[in-house]
Each structure stands twice: as structure tokens, then as C-alpha cells.
N, CA, C and O atoms as a Tinker XYZ file with bonds, in Angstrom:
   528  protein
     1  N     60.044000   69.120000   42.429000    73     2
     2  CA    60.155000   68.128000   43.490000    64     1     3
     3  C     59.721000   66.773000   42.929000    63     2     4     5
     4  O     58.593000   66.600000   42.468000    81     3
     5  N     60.627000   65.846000   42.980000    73     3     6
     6  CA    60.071000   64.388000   42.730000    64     5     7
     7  C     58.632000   63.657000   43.493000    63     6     8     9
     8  O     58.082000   63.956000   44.553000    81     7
     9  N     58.404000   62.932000   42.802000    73     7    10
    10  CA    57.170000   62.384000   42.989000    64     9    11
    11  C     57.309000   61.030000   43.817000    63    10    12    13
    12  O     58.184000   60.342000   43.292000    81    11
    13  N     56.857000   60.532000   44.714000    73    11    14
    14  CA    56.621000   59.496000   44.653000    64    13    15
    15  C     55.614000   58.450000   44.882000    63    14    16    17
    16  O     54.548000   59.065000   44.883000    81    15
    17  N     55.416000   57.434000   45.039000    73    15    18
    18  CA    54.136000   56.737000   44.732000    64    17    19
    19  C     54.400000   54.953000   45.675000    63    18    20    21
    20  O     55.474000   54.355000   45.629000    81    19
    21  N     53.428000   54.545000   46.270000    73    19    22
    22  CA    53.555000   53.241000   46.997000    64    21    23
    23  C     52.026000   52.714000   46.513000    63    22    24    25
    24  O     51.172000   53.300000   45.846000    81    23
    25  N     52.028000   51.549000   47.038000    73    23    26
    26  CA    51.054000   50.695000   46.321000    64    25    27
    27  C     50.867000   49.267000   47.162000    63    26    28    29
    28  O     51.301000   48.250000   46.622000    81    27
    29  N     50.405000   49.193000   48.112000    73    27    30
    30  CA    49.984000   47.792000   48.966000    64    29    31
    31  C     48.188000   47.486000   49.185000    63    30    32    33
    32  O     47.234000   48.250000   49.038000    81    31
    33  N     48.247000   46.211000   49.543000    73    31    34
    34  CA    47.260000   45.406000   49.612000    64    33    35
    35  C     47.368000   45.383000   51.105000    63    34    36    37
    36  O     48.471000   45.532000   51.630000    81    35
    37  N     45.525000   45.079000   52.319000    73    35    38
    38  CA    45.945000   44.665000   53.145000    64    37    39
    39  C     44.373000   44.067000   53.037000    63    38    40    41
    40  O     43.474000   44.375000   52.255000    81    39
    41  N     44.415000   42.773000   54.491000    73    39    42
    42  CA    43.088000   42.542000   54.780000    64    41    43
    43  C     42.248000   43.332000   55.964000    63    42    44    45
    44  O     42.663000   43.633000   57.083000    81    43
    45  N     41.078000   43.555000   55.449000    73    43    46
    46  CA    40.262000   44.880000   56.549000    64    45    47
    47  C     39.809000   43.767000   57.872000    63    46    48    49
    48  O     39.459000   42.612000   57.631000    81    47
    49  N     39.889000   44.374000   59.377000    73    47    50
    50  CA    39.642000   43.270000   60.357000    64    49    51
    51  C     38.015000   43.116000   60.090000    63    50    52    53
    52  O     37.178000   43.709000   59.410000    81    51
    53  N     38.025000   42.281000   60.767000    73    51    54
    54  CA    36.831000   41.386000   60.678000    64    53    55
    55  C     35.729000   42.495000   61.676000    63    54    56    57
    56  O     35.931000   43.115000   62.720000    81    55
    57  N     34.798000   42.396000   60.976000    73    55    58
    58  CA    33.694000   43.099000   61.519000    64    57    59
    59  C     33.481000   44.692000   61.006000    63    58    60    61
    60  O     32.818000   45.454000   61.710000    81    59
    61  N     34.016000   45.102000   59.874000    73    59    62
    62  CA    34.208000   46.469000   59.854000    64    61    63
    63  C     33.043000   46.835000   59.143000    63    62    64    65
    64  O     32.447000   46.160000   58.304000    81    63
    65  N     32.806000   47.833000   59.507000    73    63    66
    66  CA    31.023000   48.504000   58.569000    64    65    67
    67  C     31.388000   49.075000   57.387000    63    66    68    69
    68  O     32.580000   49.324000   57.203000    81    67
    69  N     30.409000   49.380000   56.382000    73    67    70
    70  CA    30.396000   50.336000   55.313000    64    69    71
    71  C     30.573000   51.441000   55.452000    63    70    72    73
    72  O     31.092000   52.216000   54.650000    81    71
    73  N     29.897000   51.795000   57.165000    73    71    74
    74  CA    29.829000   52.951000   57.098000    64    73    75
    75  C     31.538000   53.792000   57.679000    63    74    76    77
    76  O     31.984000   54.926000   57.502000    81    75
    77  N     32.082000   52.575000   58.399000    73    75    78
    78  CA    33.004000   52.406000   58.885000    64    77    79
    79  C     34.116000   52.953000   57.667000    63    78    80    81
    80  O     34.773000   53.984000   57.525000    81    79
    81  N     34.005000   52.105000   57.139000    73    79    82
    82  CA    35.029000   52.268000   55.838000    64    81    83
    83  C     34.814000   53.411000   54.763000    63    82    84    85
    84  O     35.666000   53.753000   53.943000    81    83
    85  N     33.204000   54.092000   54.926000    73    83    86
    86  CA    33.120000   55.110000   54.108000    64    85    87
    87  C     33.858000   56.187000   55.376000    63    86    88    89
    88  O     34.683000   56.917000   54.827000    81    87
    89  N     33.800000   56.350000   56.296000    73    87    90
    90  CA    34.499000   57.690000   57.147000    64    89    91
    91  C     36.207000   57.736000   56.847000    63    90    92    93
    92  O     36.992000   58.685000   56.832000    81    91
    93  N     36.401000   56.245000   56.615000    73    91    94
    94  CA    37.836000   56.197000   56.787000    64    93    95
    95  C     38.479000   56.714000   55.089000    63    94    96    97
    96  O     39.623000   57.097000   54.846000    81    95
    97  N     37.581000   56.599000   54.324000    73    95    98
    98  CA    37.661000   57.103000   53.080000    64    97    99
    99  C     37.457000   58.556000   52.842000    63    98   100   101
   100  O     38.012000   59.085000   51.880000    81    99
   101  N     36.477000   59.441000   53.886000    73    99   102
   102  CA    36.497000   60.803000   54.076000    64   101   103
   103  C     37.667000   61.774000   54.909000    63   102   104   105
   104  O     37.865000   62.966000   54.675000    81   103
   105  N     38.418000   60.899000   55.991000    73   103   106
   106  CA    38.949000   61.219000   56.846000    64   105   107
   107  C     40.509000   61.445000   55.959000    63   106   108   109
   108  O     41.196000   62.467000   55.956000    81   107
   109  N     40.781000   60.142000   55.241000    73   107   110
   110  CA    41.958000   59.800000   54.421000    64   109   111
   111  C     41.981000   61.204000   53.286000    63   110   112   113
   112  O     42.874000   62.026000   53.495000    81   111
   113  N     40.992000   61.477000   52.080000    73   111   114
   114  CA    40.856000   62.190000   51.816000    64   113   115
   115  C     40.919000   63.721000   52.348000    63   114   116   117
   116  O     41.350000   64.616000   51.619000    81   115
   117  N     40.567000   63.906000   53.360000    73   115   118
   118  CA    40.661000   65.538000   53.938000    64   117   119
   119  C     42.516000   65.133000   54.260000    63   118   120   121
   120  O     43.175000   66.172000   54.240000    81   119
   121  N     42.953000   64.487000   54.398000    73   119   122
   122  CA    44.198000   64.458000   55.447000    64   121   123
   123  C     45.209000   64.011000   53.951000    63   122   124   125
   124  O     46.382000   64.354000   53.804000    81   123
   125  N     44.548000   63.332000   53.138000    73   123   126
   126  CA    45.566000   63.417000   51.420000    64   125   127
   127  C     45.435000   64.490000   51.402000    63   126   128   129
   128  O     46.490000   64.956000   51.833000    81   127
   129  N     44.772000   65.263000   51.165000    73   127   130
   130  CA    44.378000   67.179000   50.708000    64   129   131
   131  C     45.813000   67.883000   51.310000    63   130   132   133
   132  O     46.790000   68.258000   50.662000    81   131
   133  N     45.612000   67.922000   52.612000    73   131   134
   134  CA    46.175000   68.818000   53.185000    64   133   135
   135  C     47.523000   68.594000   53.430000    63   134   136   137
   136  O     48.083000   69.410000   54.162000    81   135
   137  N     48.555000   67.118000   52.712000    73   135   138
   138  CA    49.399000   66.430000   52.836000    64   137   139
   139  C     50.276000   67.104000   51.062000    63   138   140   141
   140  O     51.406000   67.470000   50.741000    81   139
   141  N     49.170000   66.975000   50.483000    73   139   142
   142  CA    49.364000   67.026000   48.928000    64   141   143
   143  C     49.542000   65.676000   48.032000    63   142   144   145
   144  O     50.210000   65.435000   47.026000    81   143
   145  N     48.612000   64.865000   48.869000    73   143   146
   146  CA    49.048000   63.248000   47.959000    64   145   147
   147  C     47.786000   63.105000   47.603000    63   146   148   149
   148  O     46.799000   63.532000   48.204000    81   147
   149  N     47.828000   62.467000   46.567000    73   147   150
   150  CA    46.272000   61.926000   45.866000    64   149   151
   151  C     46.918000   60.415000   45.204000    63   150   152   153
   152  O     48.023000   59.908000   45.010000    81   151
   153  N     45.372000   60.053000   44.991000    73   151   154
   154  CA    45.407000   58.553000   45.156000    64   153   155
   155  C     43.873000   57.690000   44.953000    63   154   156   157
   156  O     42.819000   58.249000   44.650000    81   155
   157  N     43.991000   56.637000   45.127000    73   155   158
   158  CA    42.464000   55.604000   44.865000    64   157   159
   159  C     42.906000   54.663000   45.999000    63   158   160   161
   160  O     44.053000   54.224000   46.080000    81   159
   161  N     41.745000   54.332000   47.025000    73   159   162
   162  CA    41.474000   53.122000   47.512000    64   161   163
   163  C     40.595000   52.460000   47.137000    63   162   164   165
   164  O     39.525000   53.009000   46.872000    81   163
   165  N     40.778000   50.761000   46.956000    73   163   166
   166  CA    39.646000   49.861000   46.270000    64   165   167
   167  C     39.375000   48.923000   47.791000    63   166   168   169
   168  O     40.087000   48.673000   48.765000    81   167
   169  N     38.439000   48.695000   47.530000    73   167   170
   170  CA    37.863000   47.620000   48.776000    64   169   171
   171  C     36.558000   47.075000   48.223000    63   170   172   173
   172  O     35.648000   47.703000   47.681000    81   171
   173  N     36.689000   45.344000   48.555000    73   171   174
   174  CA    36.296000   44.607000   48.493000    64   173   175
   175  C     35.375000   43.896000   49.332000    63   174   176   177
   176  O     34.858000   42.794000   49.149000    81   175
   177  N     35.243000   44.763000   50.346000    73   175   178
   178  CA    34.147000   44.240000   51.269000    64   177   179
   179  C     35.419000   43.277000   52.635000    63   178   180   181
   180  O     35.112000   43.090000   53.813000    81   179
   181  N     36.751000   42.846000   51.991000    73   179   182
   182  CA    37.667000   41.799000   52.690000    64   181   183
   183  C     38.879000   42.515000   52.843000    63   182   184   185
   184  O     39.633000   42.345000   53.801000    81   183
   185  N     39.103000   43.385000   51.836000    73   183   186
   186  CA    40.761000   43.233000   50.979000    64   185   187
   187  C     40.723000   45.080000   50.766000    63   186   188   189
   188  O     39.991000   45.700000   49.995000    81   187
   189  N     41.537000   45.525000   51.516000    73   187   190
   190  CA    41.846000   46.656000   50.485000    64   189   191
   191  C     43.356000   47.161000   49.622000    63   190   192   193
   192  O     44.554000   47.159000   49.906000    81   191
   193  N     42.735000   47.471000   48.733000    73   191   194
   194  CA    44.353000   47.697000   47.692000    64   193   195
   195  C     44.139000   49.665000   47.752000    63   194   196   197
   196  O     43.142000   50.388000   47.737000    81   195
   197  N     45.812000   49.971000   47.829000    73   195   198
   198  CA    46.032000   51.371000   47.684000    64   197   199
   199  C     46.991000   51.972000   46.997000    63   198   200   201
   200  O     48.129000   51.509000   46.910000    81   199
   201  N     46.489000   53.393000   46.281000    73   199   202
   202  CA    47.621000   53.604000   45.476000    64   201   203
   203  C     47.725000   54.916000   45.684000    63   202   204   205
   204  O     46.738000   55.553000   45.318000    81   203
   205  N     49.142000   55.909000   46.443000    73   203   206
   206  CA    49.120000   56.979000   46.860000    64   205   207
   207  C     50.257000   57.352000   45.878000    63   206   208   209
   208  O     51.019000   56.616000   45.251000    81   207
   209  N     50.122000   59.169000   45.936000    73   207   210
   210  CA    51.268000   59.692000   45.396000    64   209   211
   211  C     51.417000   61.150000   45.498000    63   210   212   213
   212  O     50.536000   61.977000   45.263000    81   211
   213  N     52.622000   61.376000   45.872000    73   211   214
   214  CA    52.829000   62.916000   46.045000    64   213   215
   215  C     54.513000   62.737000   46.446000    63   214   216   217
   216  O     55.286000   61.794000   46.612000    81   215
   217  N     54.581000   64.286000   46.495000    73   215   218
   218  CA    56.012000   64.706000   47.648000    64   217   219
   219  C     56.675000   63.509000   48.539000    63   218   220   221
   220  O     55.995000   63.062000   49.462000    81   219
   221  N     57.806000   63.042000   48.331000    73   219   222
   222  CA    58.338000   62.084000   49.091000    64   221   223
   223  C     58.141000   62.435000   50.349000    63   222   224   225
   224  O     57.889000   61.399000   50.964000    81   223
   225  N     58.118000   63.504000   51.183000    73   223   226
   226  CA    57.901000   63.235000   52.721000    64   225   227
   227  C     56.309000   63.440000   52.928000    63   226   228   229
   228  O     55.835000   63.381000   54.063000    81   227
   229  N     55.615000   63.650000   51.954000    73   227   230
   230  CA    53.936000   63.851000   52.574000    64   229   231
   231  C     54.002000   62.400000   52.246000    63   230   232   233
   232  O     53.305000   61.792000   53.058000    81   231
   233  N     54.629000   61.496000   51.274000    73   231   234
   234  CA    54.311000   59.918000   51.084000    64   233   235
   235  C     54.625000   59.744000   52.113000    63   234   236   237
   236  O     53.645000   59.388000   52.767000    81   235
   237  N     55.531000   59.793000   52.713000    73   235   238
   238  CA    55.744000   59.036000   53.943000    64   237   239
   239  C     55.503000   59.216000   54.718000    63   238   240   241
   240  O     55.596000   58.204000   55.413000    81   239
   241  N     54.982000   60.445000   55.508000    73   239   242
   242  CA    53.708000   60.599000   56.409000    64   241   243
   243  C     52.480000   60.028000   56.070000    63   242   244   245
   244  O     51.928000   59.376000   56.957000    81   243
   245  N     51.966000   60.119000   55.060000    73   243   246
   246  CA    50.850000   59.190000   55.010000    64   245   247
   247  C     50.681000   58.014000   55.013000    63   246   248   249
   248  O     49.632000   57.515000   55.421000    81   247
   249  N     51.717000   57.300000   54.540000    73   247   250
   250  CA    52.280000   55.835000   54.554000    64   249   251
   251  C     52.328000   55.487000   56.253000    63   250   252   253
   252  O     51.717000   54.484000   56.624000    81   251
   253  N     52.869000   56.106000   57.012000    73   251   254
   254  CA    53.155000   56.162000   58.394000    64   253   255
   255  C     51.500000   55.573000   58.944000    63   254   256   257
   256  O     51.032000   54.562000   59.467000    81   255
   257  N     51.063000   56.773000   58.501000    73   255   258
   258  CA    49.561000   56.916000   59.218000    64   257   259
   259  C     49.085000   55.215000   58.723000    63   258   260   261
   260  O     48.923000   54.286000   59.515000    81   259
   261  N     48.949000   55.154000   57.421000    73   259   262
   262  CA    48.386000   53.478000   57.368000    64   261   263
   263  C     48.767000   52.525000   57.515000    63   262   264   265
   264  O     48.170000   51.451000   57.579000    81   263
   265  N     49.981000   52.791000   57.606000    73   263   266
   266  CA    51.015000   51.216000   58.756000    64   265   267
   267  C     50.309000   51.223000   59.977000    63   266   268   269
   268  O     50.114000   50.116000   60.479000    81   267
   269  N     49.818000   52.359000   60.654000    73   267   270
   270  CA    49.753000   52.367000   61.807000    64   269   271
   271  C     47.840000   52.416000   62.131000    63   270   272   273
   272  O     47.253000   52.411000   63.213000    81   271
   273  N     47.420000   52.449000   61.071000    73   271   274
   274  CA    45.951000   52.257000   61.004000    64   273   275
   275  C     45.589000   51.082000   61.801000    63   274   276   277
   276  O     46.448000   50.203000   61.863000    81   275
   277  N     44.285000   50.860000   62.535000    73   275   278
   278  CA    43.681000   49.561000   62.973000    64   277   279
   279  C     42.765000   49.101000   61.790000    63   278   280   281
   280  O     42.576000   47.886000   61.841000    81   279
   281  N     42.378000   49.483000   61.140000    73   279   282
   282  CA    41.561000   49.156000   60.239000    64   281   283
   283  C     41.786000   47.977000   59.115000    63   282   284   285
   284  O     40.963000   47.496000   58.335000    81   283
   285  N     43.093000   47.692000   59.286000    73   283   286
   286  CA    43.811000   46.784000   58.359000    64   285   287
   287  C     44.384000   45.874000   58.665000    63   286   288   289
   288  O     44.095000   45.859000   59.862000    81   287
   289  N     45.236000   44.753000   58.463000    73   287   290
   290  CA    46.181000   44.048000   58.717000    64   289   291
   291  C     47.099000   43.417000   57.474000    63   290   292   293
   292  O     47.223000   43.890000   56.344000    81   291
   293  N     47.556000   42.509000   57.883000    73   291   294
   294  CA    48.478000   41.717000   56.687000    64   293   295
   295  C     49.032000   42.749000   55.839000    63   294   296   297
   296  O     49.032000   42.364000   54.670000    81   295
   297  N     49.501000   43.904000   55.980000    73   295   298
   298  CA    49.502000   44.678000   54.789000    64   297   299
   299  C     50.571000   43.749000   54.048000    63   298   300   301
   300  O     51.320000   42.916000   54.558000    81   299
   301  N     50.443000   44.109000   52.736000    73   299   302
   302  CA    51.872000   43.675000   52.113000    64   301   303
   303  C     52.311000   44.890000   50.805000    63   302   304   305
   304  O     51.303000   44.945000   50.100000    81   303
   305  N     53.073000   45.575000   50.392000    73   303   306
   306  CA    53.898000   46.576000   50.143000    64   305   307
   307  C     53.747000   45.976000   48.537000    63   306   308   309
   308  O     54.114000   44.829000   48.285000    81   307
   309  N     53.347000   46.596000   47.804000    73   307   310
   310  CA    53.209000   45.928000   46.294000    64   309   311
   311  C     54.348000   46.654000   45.366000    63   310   312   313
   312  O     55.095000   46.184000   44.508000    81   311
   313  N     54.178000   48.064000   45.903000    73   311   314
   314  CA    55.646000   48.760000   44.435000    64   313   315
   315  C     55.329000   50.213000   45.147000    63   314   316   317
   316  O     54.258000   50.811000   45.247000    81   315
   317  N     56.623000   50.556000   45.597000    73   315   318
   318  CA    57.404000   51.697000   45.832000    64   317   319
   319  C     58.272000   52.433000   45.025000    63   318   320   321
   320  O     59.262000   51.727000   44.830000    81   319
   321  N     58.389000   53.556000   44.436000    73   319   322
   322  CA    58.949000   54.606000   43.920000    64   321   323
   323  C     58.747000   55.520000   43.185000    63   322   324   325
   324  O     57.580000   55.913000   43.210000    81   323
   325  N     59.559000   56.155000   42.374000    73   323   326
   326  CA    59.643000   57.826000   41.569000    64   325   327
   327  C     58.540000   57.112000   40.549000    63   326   328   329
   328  O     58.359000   56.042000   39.968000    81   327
   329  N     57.788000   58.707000   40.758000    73   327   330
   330  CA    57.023000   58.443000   39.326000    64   329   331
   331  C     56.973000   59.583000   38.913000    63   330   332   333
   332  O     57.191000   60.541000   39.655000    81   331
   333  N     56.686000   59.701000   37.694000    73   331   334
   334  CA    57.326000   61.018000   36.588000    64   333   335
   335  C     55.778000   61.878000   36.958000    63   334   336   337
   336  O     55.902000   63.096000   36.833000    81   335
   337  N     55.010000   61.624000   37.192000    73   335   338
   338  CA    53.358000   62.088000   37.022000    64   337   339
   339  C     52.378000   61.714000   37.832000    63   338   340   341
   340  O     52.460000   60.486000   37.873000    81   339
   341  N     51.433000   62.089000   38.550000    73   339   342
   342  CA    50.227000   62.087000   39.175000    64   341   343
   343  C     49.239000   61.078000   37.965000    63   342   344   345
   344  O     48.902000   61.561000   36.884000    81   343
   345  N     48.859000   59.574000   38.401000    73   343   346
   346  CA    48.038000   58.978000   38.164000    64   345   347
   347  C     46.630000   59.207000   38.306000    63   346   348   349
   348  O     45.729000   58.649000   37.680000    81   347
   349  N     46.467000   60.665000   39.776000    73   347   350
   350  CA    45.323000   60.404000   39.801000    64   349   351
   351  C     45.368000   62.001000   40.578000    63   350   352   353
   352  O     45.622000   62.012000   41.783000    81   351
   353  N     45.117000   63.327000   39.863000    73   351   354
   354  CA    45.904000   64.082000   40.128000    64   353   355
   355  C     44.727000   64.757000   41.084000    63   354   356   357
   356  O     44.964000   65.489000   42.045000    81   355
   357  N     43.406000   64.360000   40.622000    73   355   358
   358  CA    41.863000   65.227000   40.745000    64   357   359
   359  C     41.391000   64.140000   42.489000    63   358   360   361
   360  O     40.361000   64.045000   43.157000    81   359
   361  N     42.565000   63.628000   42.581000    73   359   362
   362  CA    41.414000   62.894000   43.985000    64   361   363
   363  C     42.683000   62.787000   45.038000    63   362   364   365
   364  O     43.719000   62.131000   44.923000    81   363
   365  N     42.333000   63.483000   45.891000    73   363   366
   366  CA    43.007000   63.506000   47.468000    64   365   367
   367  C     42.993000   62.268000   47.950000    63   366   368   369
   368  O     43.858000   61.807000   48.695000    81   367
   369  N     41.814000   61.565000   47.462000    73   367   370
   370  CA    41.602000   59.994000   47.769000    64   369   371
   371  C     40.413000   59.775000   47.418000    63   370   372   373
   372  O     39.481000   60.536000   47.675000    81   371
   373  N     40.333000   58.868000   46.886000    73   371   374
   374  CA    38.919000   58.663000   46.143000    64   373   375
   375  C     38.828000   56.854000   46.577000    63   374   376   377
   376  O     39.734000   56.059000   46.325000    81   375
   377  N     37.738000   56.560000   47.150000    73   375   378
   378  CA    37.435000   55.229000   47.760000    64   377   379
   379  C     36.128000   54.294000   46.858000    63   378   380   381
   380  O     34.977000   54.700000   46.697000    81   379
   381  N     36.451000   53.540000   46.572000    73   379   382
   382  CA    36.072000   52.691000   45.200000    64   381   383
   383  C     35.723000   51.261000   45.415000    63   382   384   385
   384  O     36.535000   50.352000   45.248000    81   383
   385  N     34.153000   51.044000   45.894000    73   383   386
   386  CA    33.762000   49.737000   46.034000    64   385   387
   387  C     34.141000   48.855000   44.924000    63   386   388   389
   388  O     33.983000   49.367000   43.816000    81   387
   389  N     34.622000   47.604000   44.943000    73   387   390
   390  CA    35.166000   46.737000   43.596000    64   389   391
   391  C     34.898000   45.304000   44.369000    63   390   392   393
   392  O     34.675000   45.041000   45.551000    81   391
   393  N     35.027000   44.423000   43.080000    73   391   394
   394  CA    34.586000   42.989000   43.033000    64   393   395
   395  C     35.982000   42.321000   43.495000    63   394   396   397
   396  O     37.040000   42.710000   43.000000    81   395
   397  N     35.933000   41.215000   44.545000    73   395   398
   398  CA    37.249000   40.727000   44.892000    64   397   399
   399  C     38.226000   40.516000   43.400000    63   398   400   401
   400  O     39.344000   40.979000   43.178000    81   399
   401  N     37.666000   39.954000   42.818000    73   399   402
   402  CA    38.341000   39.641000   41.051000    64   401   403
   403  C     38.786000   41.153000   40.775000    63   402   404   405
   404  O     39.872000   41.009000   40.212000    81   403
   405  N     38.593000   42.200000   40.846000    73   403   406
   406  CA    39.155000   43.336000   40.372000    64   405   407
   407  C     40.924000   43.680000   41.270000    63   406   408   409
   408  O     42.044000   44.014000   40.883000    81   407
   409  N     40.233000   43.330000   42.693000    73   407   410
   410  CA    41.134000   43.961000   43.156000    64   409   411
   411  C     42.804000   42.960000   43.094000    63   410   412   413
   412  O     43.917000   43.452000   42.910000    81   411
   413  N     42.438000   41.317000   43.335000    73   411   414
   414  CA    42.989000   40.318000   42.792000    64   413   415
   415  C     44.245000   40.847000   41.297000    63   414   416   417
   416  O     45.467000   40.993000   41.308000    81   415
   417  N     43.357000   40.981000   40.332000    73   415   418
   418  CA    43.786000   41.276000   38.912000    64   417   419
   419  C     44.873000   42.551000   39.197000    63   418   420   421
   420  O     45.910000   42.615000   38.537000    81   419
   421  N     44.562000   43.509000   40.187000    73   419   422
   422  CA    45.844000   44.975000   40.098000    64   421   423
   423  C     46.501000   44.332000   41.318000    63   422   424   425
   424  O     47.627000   44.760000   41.570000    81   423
   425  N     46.062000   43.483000   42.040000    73   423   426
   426  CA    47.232000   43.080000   43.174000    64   425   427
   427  C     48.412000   42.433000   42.235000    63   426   428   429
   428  O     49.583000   42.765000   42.425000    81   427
   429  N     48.015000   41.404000   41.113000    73   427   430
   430  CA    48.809000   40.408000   40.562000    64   429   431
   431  C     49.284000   41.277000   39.912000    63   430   432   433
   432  O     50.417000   40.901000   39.613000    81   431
   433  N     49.002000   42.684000   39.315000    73   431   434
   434  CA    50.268000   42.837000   37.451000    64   433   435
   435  C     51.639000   43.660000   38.188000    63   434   436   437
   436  O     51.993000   44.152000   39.260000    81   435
   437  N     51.908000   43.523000   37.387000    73   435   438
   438  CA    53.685000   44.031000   37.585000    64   437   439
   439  C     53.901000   45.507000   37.955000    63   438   440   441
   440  O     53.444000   46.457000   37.320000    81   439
   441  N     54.723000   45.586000   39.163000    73   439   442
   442  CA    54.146000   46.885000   40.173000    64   441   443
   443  C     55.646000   47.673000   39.789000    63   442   444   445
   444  O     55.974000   48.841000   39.997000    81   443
   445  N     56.525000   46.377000   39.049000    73   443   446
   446  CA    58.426000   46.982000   39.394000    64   445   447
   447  C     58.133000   48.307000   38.641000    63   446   448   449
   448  O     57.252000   48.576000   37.825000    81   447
   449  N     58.917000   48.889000   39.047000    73   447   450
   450  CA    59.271000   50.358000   38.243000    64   449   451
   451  C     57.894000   51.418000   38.600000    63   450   452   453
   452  O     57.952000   52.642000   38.483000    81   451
   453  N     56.938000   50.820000   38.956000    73   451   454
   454  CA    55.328000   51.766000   39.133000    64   453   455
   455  C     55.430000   52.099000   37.574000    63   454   456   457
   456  O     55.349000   53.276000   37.225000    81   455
   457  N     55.582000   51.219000   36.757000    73   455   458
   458  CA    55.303000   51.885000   35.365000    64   457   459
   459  C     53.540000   51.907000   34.878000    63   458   460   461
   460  O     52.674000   51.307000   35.515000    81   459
   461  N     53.298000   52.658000   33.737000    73   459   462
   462  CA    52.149000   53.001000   33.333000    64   461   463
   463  C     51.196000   52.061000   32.751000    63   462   464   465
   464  O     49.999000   52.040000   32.466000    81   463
   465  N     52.824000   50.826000   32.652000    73   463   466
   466  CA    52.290000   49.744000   31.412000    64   465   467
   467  C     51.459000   48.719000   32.410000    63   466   468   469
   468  O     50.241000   48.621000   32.258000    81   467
   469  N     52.131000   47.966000   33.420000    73   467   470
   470  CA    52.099000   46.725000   34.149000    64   469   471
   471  C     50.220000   47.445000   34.740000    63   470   472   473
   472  O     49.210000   47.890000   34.195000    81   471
   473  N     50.748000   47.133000   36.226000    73   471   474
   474  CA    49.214000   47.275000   37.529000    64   473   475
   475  C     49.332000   48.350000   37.301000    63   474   476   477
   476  O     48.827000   47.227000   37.283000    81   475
   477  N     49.489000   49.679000   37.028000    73   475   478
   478  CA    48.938000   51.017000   36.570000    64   477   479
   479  C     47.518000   51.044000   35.415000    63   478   480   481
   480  O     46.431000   51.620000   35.394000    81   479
   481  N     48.079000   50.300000   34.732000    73   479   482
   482  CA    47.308000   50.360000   33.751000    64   481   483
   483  C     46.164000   49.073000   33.952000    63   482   484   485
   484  O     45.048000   49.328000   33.500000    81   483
   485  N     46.339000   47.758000   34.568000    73   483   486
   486  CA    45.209000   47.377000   35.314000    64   485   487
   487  C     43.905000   48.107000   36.378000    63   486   488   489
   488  O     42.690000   47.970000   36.518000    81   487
   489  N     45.141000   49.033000   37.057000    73   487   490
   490  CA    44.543000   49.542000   38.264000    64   489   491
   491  C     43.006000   50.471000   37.341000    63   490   492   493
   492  O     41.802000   50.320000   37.549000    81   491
   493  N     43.824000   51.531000   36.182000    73   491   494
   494  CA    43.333000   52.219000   35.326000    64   493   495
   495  C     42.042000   51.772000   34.837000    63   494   496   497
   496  O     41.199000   52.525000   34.348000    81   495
   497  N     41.946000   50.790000   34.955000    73   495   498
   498  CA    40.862000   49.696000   33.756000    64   497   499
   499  C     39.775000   49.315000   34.731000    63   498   500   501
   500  O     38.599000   49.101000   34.437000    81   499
   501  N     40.373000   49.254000   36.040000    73   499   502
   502  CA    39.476000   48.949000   37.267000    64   501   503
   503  C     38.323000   50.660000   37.732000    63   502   504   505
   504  O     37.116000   50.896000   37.680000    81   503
   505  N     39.014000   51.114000   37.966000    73   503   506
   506  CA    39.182000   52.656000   37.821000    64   505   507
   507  C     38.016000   53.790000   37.045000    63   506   508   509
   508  O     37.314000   54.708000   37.468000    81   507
   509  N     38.228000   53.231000   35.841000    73   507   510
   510  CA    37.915000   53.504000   34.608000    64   509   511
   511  C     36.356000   54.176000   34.692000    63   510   512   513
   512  O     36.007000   55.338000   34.482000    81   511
   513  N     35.343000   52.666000   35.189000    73   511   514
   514  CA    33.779000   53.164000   34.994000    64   513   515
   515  C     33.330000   53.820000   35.970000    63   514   516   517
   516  O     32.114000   54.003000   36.004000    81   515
   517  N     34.366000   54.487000   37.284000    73   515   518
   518  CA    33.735000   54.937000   37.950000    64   517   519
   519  C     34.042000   56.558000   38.400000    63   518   520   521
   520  O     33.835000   57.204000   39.427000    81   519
   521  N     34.864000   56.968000   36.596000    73   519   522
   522  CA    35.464000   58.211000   36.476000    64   521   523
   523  C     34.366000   59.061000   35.990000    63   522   524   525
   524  O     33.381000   58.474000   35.544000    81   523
   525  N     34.370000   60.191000   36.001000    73   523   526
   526  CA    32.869000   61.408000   35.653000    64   525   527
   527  C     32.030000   61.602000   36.348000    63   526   528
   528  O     31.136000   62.386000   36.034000    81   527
């Protein structure tokens, strides 16, 4: 079964807690699990960036669910499609405090194709110290 993978930025509404945003990071996770998509959310305290991937229709049920989230706004859609491989195969969702400059740097690199080279491999680098 093909893979596929989406990748958007949105801003979190105003007033949202830590603790707020840590449930929504537990909740996302149990509900990636049982979907079969895994993935990383980064948040910035302002800004969150996301990167999901699985089964084209569990993507798009889950995609569904965070269009339709309150927790967010402005979303904007960074890079949609086939990807040969699981980026992130060990996390149902894994939620990742980061510095606005981090999340900035994988919003900006090159999302066309979801290749390994462009914001994959930024995202990766962001990623990186908070693997083990």
C-alpha cells in the first residue's frame, strides 16, 4: 500500500496552555496509533508545524480531524504526497517543544516532492537531539 505524507504549519489560538497542548499531543498520538500514521509535531509556544504519514485514507482521516481542530488556525498546507518510507516509523506522534527559529527554518526548505533532501532533512536536524 502506498504511503503518504502532508506537512503544514498553523498558528495555535491565543491563550492555549502547555498543558493544553501536551493532551492534544497524547490524544493525537493514541488516535495516530490506531489510524496507522506516525509523525512529529513541533510547537513553538505560537506556531505549530506537522509532519504525518501513513495509508492514504488513515492520512486523510487524520488530516480531516486537524482541519477541523480548534486548537489552530491559519493553517497553511506545506507539501503533500507519496513517499517511498516512514520518516518517523517509531512515533504515532511524537510532540516536540522547539525554538521559533527551528520551526521557521523546516517551514522555509523545499517541501516539493516530500523529498529526503529539502525540509525532510531540515525537519531531521531539528528532530535530531531529541531522538533516544
Amino acid at each position: 500500500m502506498p504511503l503518504r505524507a502532508i506537512a503544514y504549519a498553523s498558528e495555535a489560538i491565543p491563550g492555549l496552555s502547555m498543558d493544553h497542548v501536551d493532551d492534544l499531543g497524547r490524544a493525537a498520538a493514541g488516535f495516530n496509533f490506531e489510524a496507522g500514521v506516525t509523525g512529529v509535531l513541533l510547537y513553538d509556544g505560537l506556531r505549530f508545524l506537522q509532519y504525518i504519514e501513513g495509508p492514504e485514507d488513515s492520512i486523510n482521516v487524520v488530516y480531516s480531524r486537524i482541519l477541523s481542530a480548534r486548537s489552530h488556525r491559519e493553517l497553511i498546507e506545506l507539501g503533500r504526497g507519496r513517499v517511498s518510507g516512514r520518516f518517523f516509523p517509531d512515533w504515532s506522534m511524537r510532540l516536540l517543544w522547539v525554538e521559533a527559529s527551528e520551526i521557521r527554518s523546516v517551514a522555509r526548505g523545499n517541501w516539493d516532492g516530500l523529498s529526503r533532501g529539502g525540509a525532510l532533512r531540515q525537519l531531521s536536524l531539528v528532530v535530531a537531539p531529541h531522538l533516544g
